[in-house]
C-alpha positions in Angstrom: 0.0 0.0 0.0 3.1 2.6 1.2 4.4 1.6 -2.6 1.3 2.2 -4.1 0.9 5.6 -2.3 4.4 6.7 -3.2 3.7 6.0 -6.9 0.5 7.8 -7.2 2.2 11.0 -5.8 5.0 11.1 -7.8 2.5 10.4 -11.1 0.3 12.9 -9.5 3.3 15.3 -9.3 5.1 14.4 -12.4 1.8 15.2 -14.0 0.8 18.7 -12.3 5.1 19.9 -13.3 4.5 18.8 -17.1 1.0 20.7 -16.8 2.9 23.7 -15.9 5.5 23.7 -18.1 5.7 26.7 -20.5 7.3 24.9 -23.7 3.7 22.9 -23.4 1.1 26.3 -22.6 2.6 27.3 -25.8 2.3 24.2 -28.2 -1.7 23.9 -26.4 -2.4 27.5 -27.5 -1.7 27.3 -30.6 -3.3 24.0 -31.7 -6.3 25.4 -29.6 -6.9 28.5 -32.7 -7.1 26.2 -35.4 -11.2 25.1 -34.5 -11.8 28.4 -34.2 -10.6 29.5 -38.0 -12.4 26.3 -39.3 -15.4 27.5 -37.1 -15.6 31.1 -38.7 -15.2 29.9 -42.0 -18.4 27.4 -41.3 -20.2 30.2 -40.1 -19.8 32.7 -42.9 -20.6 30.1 -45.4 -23.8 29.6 -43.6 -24.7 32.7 -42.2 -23.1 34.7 -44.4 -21.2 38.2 -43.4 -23.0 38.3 -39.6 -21.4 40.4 -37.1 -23.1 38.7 -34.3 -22.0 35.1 -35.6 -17.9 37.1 -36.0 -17.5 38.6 -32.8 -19.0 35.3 -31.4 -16.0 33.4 -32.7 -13.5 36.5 -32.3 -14.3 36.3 -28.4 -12.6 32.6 -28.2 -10.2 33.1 -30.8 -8.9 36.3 -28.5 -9.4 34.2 -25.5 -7.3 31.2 -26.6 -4.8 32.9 -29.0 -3.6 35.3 -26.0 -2.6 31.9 -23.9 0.3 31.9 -26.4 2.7 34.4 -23.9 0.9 33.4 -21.0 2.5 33.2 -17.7 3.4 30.0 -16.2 1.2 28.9 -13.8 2.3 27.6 -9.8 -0.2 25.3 -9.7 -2.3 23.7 -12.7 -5.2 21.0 -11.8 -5.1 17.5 -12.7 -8.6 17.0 -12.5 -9.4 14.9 -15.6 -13.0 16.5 -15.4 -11.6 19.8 -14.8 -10.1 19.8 -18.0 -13.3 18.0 -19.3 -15.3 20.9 -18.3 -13.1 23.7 -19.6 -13.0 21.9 -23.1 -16.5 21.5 -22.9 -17.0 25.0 -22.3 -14.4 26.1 -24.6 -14.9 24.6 -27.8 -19.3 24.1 -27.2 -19.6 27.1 -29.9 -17.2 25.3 -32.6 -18.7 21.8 -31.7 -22.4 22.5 -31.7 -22.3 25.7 -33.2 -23.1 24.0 -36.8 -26.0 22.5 -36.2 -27.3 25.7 -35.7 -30.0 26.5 -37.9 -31.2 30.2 -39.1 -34.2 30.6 -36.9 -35.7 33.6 -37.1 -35.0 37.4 -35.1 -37.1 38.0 -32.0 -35.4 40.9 -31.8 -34.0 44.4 -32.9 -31.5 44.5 -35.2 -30.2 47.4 -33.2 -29.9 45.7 -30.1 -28.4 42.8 -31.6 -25.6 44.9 -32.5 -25.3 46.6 -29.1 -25.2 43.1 -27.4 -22.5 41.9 -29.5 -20.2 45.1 -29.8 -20.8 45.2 -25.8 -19.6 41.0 -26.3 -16.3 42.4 -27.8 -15.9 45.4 -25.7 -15.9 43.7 -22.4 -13.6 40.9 -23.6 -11.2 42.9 -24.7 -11.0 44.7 -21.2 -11.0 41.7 -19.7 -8.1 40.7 -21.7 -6.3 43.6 -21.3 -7.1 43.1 -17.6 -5.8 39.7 -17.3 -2.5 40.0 -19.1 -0.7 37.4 -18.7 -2.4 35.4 -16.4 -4.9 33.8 -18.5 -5.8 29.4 -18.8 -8.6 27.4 -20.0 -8.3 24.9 -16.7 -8.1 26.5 -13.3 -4.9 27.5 -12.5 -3.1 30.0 -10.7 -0.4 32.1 -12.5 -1.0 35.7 -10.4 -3.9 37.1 -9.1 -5.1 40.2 -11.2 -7.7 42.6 -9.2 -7.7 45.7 -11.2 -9.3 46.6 -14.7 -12.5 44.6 -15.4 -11.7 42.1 -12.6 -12.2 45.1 -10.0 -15.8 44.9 -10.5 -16.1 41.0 -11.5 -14.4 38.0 -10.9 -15.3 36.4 -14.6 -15.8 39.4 -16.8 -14.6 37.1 -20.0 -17.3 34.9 -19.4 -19.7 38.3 -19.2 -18.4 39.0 -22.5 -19.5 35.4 -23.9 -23.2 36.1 -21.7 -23.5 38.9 -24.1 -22.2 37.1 -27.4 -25.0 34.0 -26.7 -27.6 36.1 -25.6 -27.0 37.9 -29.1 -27.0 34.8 -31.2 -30.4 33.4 -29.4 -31.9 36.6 -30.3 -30.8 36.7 -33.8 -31.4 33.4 -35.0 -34.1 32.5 -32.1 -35.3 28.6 -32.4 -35.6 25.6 -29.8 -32.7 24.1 -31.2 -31.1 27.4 -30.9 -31.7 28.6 -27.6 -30.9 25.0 -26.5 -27.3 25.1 -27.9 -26.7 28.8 -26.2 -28.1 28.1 -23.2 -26.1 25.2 -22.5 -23.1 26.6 -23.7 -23.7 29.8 -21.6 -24.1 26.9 -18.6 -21.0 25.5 -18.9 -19.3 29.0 -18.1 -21.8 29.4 -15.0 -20.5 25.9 -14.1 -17.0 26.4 -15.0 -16.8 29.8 -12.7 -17.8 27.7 -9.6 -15.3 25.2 -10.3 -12.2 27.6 -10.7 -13.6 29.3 -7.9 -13.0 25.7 -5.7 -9.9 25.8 -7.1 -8.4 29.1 -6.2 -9.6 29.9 -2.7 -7.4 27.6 -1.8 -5.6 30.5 -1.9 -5.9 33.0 1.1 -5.3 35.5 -1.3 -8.1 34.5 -3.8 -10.7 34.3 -1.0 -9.8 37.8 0.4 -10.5 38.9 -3.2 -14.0 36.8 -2.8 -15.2 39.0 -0.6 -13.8 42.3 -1.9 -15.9 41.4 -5.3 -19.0 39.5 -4.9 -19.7 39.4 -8.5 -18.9 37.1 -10.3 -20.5 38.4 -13.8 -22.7 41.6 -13.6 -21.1 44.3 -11.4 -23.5 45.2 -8.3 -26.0 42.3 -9.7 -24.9 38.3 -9.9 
């Protein structure tokens, strides 16, 4: 049993040092674009020149393409479902995303717009916000508290709230709102699980309490 024991911790610990390395963030980053290009393409074959179906698939593409000179993270999960989750999450819009049909708009084109520049707008802030310390699985490589992540503790996510909410309204169907729903739940599920993870940290948990929301300043 002592044997057994010793050789499940060094796995587990040989594991959780290759997850960290930096030569590997960088080959996973940039193999993790290349759905996202085939995605766009799919989409403007389909749906023709559509900003809200664009900035849908420019929000991932920044999200992931930006991990390429990210920083090294201290501690990486090994949670198999962890990374599961975050893959789920991730790549739901490029894996589902094509069996979305045209539907029809339930809403103004107007606000459709406004919901998907505010999609772009807030990711990009978040981005900016984040530096370097961005990952798809939780992870901590520094704790960022200023920018967008003064007022919310997922504002990325917010950003992809805005970008589903704009697609169900544009191209509103059951299979749809099915598809962008449970993308957008992935995220909601995804922010409780980092969350697990990183108030571990002291630090993470003071920051818990400083910001209470997690997606809508003053709200949720």
């Amino acid at each position: 049993m002592i044997f057994v024991s010793l050789r499940h911790n060094w796995s587990l610990g040989w594991l959780t040092k290759a997850l960290s390395a930096t030569w590997l963030d960088r080959i996973v980053a940039a193999i993790a674009c290349v759905p996202f290009a085939y995605s766009l393409h799919h989409e403007m074959r389909n749906f023709g020149f559509n900003f809200a179906w664009i900035i849908a698939n420019a929000n991932f593409m920044l999200f992931v393409a930006t991990m390429i000179v990210r920083r090294s993270a201290t501690r990486v999960t090994p949670d198999p479902l962890f990374w599961l989750l975050a893959f789920a999450a991730t790549y739901w819009l490029f894996l589902f995303g094509r069996f979305a049909d045209v539907g029809v708009s339930v809403s103004p084109a107007w606000l459709i717009f406004c919901l998907s520049v505010a999609s772009f707008a807030v990711s990009v802030w978040a981005r900016i916000s984040l530096g370097r310390s961005i990952g798809l699985v939780p992870a901590q490589r520094g704790l960022v508290t200023t920018g967008a992540y003064r007022f919310m503790r997922h504002p990325i996510y917010t950003g992809i709230f805005f970008s589903y909410t704009a697609l169900a309204l544009q191209n509103c169907s059951l299979r749809n709102v099915a598809i962008f729903a449970s993308g957008a739940a992935l995220f909601v599920i995804k922010s409780f699980v980092e969350e697990g993870f990183l108030r571990q940290d002291a630090e993470y948990e003071r920051y818990m309490e400083r910001v209470p929301w997690r997606w809508f300043p003053y709200l949720v």
